[in-house]
TORBA-134984 format. One record per residue (C-alpha): residue number from 1; residue in three letters; chain; x, y, z. Coordinates in steps of 0.001 Angstrom, whole numbers, plus 500000, padded with zeros to 6 digits. Layout:
residues N
{site NUM; 'ALA'; 'A'; {X; Y; Z}},
...
END
This chain:
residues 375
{site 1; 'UNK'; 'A'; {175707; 801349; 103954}},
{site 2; 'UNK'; 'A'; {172950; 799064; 105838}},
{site 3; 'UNK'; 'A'; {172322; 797787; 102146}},
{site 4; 'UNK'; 'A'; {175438; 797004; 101470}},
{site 5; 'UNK'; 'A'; {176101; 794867; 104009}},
{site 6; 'UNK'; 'A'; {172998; 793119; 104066}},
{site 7; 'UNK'; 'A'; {174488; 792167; 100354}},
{site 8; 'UNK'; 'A'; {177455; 791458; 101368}},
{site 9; 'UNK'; 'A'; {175826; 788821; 104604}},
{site 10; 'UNK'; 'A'; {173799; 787280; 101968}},
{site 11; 'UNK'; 'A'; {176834; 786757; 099567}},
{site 12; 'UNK'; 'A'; {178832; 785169; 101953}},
{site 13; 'UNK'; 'A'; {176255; 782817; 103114}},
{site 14; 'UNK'; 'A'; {174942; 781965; 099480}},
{site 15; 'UNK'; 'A'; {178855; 780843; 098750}},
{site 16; 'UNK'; 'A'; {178374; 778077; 101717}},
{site 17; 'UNK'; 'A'; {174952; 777302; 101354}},
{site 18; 'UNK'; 'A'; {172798; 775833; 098705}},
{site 19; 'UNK'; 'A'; {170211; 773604; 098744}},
{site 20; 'UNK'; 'A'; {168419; 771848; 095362}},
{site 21; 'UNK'; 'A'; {164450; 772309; 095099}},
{site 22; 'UNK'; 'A'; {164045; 768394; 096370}},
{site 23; 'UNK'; 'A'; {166086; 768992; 099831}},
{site 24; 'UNK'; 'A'; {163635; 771806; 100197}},
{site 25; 'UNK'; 'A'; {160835; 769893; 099777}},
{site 26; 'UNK'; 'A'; {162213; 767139; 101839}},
{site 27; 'UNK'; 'A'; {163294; 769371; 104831}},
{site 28; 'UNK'; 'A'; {159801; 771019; 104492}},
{site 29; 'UNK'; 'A'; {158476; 767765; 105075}},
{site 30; 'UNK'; 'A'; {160090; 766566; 107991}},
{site 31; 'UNK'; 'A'; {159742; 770126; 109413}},
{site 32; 'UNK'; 'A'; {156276; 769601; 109649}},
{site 33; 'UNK'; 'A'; {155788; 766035; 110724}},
{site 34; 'UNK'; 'A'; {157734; 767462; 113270}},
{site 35; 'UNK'; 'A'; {154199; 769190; 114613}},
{site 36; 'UNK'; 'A'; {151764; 766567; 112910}},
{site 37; 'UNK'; 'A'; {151834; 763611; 114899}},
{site 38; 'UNK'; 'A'; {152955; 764930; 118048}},
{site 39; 'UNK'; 'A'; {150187; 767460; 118125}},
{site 40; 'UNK'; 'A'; {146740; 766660; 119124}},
{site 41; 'UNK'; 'A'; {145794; 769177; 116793}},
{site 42; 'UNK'; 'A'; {142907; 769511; 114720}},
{site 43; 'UNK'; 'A'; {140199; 766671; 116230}},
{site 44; 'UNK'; 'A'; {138182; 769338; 117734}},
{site 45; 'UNK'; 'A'; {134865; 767864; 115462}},
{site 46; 'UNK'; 'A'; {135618; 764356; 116441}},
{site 47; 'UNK'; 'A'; {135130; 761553; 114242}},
{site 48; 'UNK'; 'A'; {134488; 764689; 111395}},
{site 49; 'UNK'; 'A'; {138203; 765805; 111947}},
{site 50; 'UNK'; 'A'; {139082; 764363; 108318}},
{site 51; 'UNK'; 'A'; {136962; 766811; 106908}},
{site 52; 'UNK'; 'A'; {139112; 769351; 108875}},
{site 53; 'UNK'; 'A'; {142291; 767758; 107342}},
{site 54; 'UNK'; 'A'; {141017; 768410; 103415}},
{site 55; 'UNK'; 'A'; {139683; 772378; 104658}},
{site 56; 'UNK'; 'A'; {142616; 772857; 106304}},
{site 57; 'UNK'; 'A'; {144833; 771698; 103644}},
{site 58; 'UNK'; 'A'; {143051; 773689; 101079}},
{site 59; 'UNK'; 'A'; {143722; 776932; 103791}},
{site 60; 'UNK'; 'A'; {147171; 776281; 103961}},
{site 61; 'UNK'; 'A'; {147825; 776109; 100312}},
{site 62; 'UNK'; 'A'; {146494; 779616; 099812}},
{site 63; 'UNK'; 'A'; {148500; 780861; 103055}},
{site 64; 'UNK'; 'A'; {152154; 779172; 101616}},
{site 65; 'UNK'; 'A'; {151238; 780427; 098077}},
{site 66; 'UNK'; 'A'; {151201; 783929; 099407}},
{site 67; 'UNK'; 'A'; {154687; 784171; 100703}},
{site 68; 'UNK'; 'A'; {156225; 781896; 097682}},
{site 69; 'UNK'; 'A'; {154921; 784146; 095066}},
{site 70; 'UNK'; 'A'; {156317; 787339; 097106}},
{site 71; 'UNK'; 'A'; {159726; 784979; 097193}},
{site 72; 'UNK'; 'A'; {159583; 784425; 093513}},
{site 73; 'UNK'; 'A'; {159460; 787926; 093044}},
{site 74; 'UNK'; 'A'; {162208; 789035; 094587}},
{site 75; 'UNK'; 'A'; {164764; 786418; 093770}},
{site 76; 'UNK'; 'A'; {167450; 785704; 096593}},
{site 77; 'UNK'; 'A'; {165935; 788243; 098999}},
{site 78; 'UNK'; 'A'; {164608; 786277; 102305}},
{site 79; 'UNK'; 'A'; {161565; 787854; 103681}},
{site 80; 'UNK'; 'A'; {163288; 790297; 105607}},
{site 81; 'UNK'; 'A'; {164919; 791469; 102861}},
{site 82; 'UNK'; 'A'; {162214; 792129; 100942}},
{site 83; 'UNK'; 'A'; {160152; 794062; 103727}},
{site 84; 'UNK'; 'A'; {162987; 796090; 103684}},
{site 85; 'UNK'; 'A'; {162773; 796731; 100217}},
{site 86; 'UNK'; 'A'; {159201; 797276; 100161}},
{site 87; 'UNK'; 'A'; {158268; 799203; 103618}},
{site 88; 'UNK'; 'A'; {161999; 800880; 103972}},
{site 89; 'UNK'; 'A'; {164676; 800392; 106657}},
{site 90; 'UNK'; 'A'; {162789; 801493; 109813}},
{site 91; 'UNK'; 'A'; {159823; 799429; 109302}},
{site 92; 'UNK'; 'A'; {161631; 796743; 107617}},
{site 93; 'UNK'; 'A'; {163278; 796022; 110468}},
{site 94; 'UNK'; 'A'; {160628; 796126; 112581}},
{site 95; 'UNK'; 'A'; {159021; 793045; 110602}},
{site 96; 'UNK'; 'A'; {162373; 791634; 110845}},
{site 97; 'UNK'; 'A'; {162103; 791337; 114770}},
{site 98; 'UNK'; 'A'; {158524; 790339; 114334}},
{site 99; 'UNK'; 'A'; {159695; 787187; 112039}},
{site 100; 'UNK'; 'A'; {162661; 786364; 114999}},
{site 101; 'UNK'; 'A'; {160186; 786634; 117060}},
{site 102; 'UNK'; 'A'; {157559; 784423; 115585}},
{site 103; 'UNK'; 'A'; {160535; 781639; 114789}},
{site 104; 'UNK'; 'A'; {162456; 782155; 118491}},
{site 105; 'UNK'; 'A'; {159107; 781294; 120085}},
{site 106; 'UNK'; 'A'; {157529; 778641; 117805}},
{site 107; 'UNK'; 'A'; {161231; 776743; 118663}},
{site 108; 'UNK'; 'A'; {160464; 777532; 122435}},
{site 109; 'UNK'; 'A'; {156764; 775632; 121928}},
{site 110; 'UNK'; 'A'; {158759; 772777; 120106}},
{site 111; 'UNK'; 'A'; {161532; 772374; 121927}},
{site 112; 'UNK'; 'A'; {158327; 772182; 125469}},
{site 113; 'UNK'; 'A'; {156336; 769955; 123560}},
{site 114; 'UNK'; 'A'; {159676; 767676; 122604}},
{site 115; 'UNK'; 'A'; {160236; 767535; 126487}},
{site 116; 'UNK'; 'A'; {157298; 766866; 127703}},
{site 117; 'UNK'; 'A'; {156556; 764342; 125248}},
{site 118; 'UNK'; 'A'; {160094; 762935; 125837}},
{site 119; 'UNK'; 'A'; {159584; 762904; 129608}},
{site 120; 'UNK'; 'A'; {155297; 761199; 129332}},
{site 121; 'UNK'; 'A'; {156813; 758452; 127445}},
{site 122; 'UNK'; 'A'; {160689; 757827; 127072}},
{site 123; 'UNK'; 'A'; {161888; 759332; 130230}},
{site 124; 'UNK'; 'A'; {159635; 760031; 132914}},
{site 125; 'UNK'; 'A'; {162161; 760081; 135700}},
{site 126; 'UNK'; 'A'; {164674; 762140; 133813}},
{site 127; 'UNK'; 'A'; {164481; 765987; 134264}},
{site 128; 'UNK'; 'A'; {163019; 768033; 131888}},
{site 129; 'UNK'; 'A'; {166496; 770767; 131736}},
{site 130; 'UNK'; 'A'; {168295; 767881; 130782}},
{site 131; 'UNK'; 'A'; {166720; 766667; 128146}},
{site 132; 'UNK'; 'A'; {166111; 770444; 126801}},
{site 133; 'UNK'; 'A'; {170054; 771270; 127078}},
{site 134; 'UNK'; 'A'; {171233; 767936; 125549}},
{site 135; 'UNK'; 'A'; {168349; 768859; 122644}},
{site 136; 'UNK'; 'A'; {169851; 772820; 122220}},
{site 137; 'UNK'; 'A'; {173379; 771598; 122191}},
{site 138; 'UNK'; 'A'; {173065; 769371; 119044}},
{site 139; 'UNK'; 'A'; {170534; 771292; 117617}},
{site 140; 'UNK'; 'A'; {172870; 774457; 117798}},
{site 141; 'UNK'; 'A'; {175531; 772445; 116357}},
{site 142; 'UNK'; 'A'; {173609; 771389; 113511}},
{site 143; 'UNK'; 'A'; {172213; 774945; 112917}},
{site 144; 'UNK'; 'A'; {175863; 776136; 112874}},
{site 145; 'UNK'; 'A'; {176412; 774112; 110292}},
{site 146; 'UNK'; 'A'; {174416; 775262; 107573}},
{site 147; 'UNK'; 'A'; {171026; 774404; 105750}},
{site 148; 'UNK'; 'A'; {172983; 772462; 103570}},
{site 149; 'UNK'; 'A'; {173898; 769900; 106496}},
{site 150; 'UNK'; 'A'; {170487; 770106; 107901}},
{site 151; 'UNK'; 'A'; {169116; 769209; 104351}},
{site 152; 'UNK'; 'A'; {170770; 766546; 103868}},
{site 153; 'UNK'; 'A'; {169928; 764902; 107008}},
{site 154; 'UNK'; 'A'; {166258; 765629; 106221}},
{site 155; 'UNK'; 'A'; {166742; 763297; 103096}},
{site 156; 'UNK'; 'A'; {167570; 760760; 105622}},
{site 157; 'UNK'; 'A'; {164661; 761040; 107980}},
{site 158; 'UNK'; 'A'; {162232; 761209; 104781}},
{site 159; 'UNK'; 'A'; {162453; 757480; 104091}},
{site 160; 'UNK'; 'A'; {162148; 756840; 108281}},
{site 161; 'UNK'; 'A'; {159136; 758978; 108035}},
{site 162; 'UNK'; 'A'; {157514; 757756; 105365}},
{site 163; 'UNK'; 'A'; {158236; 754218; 105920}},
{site 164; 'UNK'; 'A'; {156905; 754073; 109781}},
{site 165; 'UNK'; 'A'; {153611; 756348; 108873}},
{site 166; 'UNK'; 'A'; {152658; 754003; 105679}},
{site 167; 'UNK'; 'A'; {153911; 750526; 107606}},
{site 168; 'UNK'; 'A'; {152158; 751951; 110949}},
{site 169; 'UNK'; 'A'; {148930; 752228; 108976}},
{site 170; 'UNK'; 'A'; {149054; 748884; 107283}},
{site 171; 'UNK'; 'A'; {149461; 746557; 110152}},
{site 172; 'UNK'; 'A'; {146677; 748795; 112282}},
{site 173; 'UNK'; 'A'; {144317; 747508; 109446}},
{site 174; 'UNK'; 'A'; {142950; 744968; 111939}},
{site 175; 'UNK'; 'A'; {142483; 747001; 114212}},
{site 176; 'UNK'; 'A'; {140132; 749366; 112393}},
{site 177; 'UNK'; 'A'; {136273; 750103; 112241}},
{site 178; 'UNK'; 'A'; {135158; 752142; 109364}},
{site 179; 'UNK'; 'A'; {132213; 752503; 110953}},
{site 180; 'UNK'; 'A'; {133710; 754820; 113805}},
{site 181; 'UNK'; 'A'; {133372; 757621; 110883}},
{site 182; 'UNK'; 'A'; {129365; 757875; 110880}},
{site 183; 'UNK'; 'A'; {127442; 759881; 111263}},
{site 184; 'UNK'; 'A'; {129210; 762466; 108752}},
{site 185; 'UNK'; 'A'; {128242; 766495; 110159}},
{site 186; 'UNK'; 'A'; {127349; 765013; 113595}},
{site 187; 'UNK'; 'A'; {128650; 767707; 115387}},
{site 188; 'UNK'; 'A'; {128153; 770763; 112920}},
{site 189; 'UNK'; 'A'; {130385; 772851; 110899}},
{site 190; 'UNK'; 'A'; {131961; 775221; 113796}},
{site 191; 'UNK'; 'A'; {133930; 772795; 115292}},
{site 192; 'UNK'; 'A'; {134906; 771438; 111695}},
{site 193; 'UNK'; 'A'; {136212; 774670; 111112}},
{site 194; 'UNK'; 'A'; {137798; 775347; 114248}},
{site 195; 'UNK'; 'A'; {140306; 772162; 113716}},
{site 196; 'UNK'; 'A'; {141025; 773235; 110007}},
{site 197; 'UNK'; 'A'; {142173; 776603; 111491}},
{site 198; 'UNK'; 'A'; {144478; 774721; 113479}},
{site 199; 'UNK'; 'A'; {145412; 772528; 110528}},
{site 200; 'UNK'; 'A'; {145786; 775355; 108705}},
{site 201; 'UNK'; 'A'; {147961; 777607; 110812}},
{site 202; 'UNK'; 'A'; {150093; 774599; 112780}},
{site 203; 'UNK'; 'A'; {151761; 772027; 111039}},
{site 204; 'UNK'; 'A'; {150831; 773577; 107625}},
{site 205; 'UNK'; 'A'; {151220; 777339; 108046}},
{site 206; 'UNK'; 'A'; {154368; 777060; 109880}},
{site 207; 'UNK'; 'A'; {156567; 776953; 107192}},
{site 208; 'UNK'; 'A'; {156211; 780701; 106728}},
{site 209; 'UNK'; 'A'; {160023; 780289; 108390}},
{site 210; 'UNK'; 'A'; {160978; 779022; 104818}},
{site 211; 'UNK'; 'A'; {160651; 782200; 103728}},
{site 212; 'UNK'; 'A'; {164032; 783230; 104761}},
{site 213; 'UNK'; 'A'; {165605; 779827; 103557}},
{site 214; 'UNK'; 'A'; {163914; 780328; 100237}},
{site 215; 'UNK'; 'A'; {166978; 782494; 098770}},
{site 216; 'UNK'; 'A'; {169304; 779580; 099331}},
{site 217; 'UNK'; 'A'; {167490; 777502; 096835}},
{site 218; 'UNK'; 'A'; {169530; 777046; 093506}},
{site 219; 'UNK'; 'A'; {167162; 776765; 090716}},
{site 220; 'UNK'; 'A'; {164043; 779859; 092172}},
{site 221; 'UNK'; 'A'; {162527; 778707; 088983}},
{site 222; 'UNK'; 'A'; {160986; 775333; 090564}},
{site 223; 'UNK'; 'A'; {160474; 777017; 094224}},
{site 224; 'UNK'; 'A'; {156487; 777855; 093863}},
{site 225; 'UNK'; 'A'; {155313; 774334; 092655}},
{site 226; 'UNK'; 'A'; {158182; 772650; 095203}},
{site 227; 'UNK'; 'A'; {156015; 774189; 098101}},
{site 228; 'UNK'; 'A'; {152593; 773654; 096871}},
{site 229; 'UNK'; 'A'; {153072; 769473; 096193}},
{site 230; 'UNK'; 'A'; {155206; 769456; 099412}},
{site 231; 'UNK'; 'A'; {151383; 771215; 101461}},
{site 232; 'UNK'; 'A'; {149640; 769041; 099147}},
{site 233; 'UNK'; 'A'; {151282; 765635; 099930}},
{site 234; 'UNK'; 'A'; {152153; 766490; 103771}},
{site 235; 'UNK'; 'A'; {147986; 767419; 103894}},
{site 236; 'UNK'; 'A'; {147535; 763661; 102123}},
{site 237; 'UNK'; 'A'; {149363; 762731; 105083}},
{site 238; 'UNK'; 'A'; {147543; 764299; 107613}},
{site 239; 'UNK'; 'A'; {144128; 762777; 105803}},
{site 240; 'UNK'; 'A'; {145662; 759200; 106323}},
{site 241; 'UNK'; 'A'; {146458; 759693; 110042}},
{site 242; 'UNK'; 'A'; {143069; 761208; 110949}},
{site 243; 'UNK'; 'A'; {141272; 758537; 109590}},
{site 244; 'UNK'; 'A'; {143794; 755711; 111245}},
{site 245; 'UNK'; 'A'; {143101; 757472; 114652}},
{site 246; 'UNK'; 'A'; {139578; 757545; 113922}},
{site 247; 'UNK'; 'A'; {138863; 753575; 112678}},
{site 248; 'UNK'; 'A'; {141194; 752723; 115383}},
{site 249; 'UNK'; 'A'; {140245; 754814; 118546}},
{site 250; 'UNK'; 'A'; {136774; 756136; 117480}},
{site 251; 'UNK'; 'A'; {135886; 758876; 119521}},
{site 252; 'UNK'; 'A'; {138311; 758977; 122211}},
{site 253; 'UNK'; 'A'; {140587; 760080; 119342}},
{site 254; 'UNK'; 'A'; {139477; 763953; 119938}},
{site 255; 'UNK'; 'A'; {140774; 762705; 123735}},
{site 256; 'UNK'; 'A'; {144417; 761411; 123445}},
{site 257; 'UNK'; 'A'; {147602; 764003; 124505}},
{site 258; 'UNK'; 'A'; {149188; 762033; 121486}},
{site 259; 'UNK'; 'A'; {146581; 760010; 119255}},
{site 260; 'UNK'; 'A'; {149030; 758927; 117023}},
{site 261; 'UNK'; 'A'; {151237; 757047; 119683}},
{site 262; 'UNK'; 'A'; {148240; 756029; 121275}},
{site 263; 'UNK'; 'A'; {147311; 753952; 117972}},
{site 264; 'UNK'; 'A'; {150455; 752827; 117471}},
{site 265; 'UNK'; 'A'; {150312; 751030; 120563}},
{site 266; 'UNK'; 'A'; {147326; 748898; 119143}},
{site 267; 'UNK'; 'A'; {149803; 746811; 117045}},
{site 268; 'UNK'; 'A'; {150392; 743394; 117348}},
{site 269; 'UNK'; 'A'; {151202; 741290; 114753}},
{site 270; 'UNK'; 'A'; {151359; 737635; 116494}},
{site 271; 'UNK'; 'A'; {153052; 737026; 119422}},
{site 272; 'UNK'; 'A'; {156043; 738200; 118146}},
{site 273; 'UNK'; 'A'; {155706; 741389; 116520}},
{site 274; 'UNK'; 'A'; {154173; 744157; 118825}},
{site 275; 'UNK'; 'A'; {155006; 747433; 121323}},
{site 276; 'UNK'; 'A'; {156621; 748765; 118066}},
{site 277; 'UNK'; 'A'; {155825; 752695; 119325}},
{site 278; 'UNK'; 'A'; {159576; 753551; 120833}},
{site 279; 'UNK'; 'A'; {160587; 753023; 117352}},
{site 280; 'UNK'; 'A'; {158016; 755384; 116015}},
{site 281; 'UNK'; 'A'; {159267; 757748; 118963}},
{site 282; 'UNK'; 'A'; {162509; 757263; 117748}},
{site 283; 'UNK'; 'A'; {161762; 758763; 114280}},
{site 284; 'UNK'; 'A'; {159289; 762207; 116029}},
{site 285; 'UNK'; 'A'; {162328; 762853; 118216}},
{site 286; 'UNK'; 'A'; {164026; 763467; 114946}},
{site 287; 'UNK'; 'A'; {161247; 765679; 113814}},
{site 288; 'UNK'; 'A'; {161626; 767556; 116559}},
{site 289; 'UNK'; 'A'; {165168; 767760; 116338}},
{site 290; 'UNK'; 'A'; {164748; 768882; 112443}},
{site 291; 'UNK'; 'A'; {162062; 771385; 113305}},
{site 292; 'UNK'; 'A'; {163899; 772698; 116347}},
{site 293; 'UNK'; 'A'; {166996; 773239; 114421}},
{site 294; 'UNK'; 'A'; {165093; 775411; 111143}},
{site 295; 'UNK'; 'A'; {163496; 777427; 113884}},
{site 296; 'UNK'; 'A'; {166752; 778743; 115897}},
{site 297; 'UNK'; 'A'; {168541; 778821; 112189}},
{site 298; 'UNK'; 'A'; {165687; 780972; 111238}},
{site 299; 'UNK'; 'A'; {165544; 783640; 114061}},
{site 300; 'UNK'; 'A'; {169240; 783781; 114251}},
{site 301; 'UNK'; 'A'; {168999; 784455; 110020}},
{site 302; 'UNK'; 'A'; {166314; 787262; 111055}},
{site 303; 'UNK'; 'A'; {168019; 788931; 113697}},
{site 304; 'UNK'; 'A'; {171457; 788841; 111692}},
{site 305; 'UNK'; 'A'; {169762; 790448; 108468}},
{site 306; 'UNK'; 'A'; {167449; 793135; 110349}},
{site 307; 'UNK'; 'A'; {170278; 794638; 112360}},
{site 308; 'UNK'; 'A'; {173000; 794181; 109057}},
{site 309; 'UNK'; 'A'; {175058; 791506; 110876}},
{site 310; 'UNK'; 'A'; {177716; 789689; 108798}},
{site 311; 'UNK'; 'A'; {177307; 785960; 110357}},
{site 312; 'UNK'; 'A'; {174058; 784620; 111508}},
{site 313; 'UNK'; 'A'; {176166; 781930; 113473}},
{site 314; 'UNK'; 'A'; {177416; 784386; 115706}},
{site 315; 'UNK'; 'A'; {173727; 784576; 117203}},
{site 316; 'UNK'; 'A'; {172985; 780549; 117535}},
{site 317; 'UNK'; 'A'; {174530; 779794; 120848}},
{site 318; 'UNK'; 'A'; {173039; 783426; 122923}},
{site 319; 'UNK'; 'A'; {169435; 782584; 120985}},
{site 320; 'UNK'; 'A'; {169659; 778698; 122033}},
{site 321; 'UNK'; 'A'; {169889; 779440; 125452}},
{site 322; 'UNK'; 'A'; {167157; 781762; 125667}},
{site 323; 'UNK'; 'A'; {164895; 779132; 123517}},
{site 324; 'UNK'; 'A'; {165708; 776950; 126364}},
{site 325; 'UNK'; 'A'; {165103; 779096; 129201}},
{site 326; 'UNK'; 'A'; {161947; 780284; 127685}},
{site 327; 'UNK'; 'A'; {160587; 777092; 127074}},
{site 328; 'UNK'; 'A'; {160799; 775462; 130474}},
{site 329; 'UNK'; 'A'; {158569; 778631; 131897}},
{site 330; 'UNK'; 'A'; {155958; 779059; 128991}},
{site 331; 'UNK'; 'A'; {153593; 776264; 130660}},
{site 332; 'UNK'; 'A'; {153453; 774289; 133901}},
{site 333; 'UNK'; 'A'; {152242; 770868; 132428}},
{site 334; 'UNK'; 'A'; {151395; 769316; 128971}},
{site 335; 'UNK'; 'A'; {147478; 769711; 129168}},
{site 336; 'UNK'; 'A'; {147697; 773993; 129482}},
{site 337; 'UNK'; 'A'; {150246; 773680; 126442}},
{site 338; 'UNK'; 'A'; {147722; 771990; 124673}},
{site 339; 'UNK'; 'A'; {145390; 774012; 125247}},
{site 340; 'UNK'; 'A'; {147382; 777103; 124272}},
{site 341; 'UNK'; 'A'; {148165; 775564; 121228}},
{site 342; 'UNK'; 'A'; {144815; 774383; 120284}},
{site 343; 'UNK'; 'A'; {142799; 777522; 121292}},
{site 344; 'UNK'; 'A'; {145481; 780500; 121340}},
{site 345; 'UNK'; 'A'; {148254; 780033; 118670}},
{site 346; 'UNK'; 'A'; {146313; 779806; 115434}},
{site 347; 'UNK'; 'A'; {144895; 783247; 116207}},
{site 348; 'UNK'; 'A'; {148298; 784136; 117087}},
{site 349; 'UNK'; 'A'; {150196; 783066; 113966}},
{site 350; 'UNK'; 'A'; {147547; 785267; 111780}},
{site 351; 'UNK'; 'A'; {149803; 788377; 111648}},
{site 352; 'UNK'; 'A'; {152701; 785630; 110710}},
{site 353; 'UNK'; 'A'; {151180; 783647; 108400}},
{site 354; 'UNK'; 'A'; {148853; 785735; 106392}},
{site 355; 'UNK'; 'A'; {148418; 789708; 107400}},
{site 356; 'UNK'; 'A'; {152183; 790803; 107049}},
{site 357; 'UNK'; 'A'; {152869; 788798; 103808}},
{site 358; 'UNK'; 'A'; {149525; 789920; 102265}},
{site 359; 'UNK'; 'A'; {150265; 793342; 102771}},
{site 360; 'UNK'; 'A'; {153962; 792947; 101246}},
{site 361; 'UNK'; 'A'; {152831; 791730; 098375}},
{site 362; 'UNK'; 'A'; {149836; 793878; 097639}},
{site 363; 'UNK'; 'A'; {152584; 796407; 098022}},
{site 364; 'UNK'; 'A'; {154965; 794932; 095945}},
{site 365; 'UNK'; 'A'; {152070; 794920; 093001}},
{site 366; 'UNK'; 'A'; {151430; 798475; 093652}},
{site 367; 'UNK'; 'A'; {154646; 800055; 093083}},
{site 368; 'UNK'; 'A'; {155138; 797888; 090465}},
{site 369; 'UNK'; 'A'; {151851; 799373; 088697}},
{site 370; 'UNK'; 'A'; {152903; 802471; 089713}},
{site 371; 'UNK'; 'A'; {156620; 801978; 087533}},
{site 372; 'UNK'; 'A'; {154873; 800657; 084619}},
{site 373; 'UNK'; 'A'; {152441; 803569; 084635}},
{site 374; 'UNK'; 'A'; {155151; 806237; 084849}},
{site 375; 'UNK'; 'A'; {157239; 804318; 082148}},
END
């Protein structure tokens, strides 16, 4: 019975939602700008934080191919699902209040770090509830609406993206020293490492999420290499912006609450052209927005498919205001969020991003073994 209407949720939302293998890859994108240059994460080896960017990359690959080759083998089943299948109802459903979990609170850190960031730089004399309930209201409204919607309006922000990170970097040329980069290994390997964890498990590793929006993809076929270029390019990204920060700050780079906006602020192209950064602000807040908006879809996907629910949107509006209420207790000020994030969360994520969905799909290869030995 449980089965059957878990079918019957995922027909009904398969008839309203689809999304081609080039809105994933777009929304994927934007999702995790959303963290990358908001985040002061990943500069823990200083002017060596590029070579954290390329390990970390390289980690994050390996963690998104995991759960994209247990997605490709069980066509249209979100992760949920497939723990389900795999591990039976009981426990199933146990990872499927893990994975609202993990999505419920990574929207609480991102809808904190949008206010505070909002509040440091746009608004400083608005109050932080307001700017978290106008941010839940549209972003519940959007998630209401679909991952079609919220695809399309990724497409969008792509070009915005794109355009501000490439044009920032161009007119900073000036403004750069190569030589900030030397010496190469100053600092050692630990702390290299220590930023490509956080690489690896923060803006890169947190598209495990996608793994329930996987199903709604209409050609599966494309899915696997759709994900790997989208790590590979975003990590490309994340290369370029280390070593702007670096040529342009130097040092105090490992030292900013938000190097990238710090940088920014370094442009000045005459007398005319200059204190360009509230438009790049303008394009994070929609990063946020997109990120905030896959993680309450997400959780309220989770929660609707582990306890057999027919509409995930009947969840969005009791989940949003918890996300808010959540995230204006989780951390008094923007330095011990920072630090949680940088020191605390990748170790968190690990069960997440790599232990569960390892262990589902060395599963999923032993019982299929075991079939093809009995047949």
């Amino acid at each position: 019975m449980i089965e059957k209407k878990r079918m019957v949720a995922m027909d009904i939302f398969a008839q309203n939602d689809r999304i081609s293998n080039m809105e994933l890859w777009t929304l994927m994108f934007v999702y995790m700008m959303g963290s990358l240059l908001t985040l002061p994460i990943g500069y823990a080896a200083g002017h060596d934080s590029w070579i954290s960017a390329i390990i970390g990359t390289i980690a994050a690959l390996g963690i998104n191919w995991i759960y994209v080759l247990l997605c490709h083998k069980y066509p249209r089943k979100s992760l949920v699902e497939i723990a389900q299948i795999l591990l039976g109802p009981w426990i199933g459903k146990m990872v499927g209040i893990l994975y609202t979990w993990y999505s419920f609170y990574l929207g609480a850190y991102t809808l904190l770090n949008f206010t505070d960031i909002t509040g440091a730089v746009l608004l400083p004399r608005t109050p932080t509830v307001i700017v978290g309930i106008t941010m839940i209201i549209l972003v519940t409204w959007t998630a209401s609406k679909g991952i079609e919607v919220i695809s399309r309006c990724a497409l969008i922000l792509f070009l915005f993206v794109v355009i501000s990170t490439v044009l920032g970097s161009i007119l900073l040329v000036p403004d750069m020293e190569p030589k900030n980069i030397l010496p190469v290994l100053e600092s050692g390997w630990n702390p290299i490492l220590k930023g490509a964890g956080q690489i690896a498990t923060i803006p890169l590793g947190e598209t495990i999420v996608f793994g329930m929006l996987i199903p709604y993809v209409n050609q599966m076929a494309f899915v696997k290499k759709t994900v790997i270029t989208v790590i590979g390019v975003t990590g490309l990204l994340l290369l370029l912006t280390f070593f702007v920060n670096i040529f342009v700050l130097g040092e105090i780079a490992s030292k900013q609450l938000f190097p990238s906006y710090t940088s920014v602020m370094y442009i000045a192209v005459g007398d005319f052209f200059e204190r360009i950064e509230p438009l790049v602000f303008t394009v994070w807040i929609f990063n946020g927005f997109t990120k905030l908006t896959i993680c309450l879809l997400v959780s309220a996907l989770a929660l609707s498919q582990t306890i057999g629910s027919r509409d995930y949107r009947f969840y969005l509006i009791p989940l949003g205001l918890l996300l808010l209420e959540l995230s204006l207790i989780l951390h008094p000020n923007q330095l011990d969020l920072i630090a949680y994030i940088k020191d605390i969360w990748p170790l968190f994520s690990l069960p997440f991003l790599i232990f569960v969905p390892l262990i589902l799909l060395i599963i999923s290869f032993l019982k299929r073994k075991t079939l093809k030995s009995q047949n």
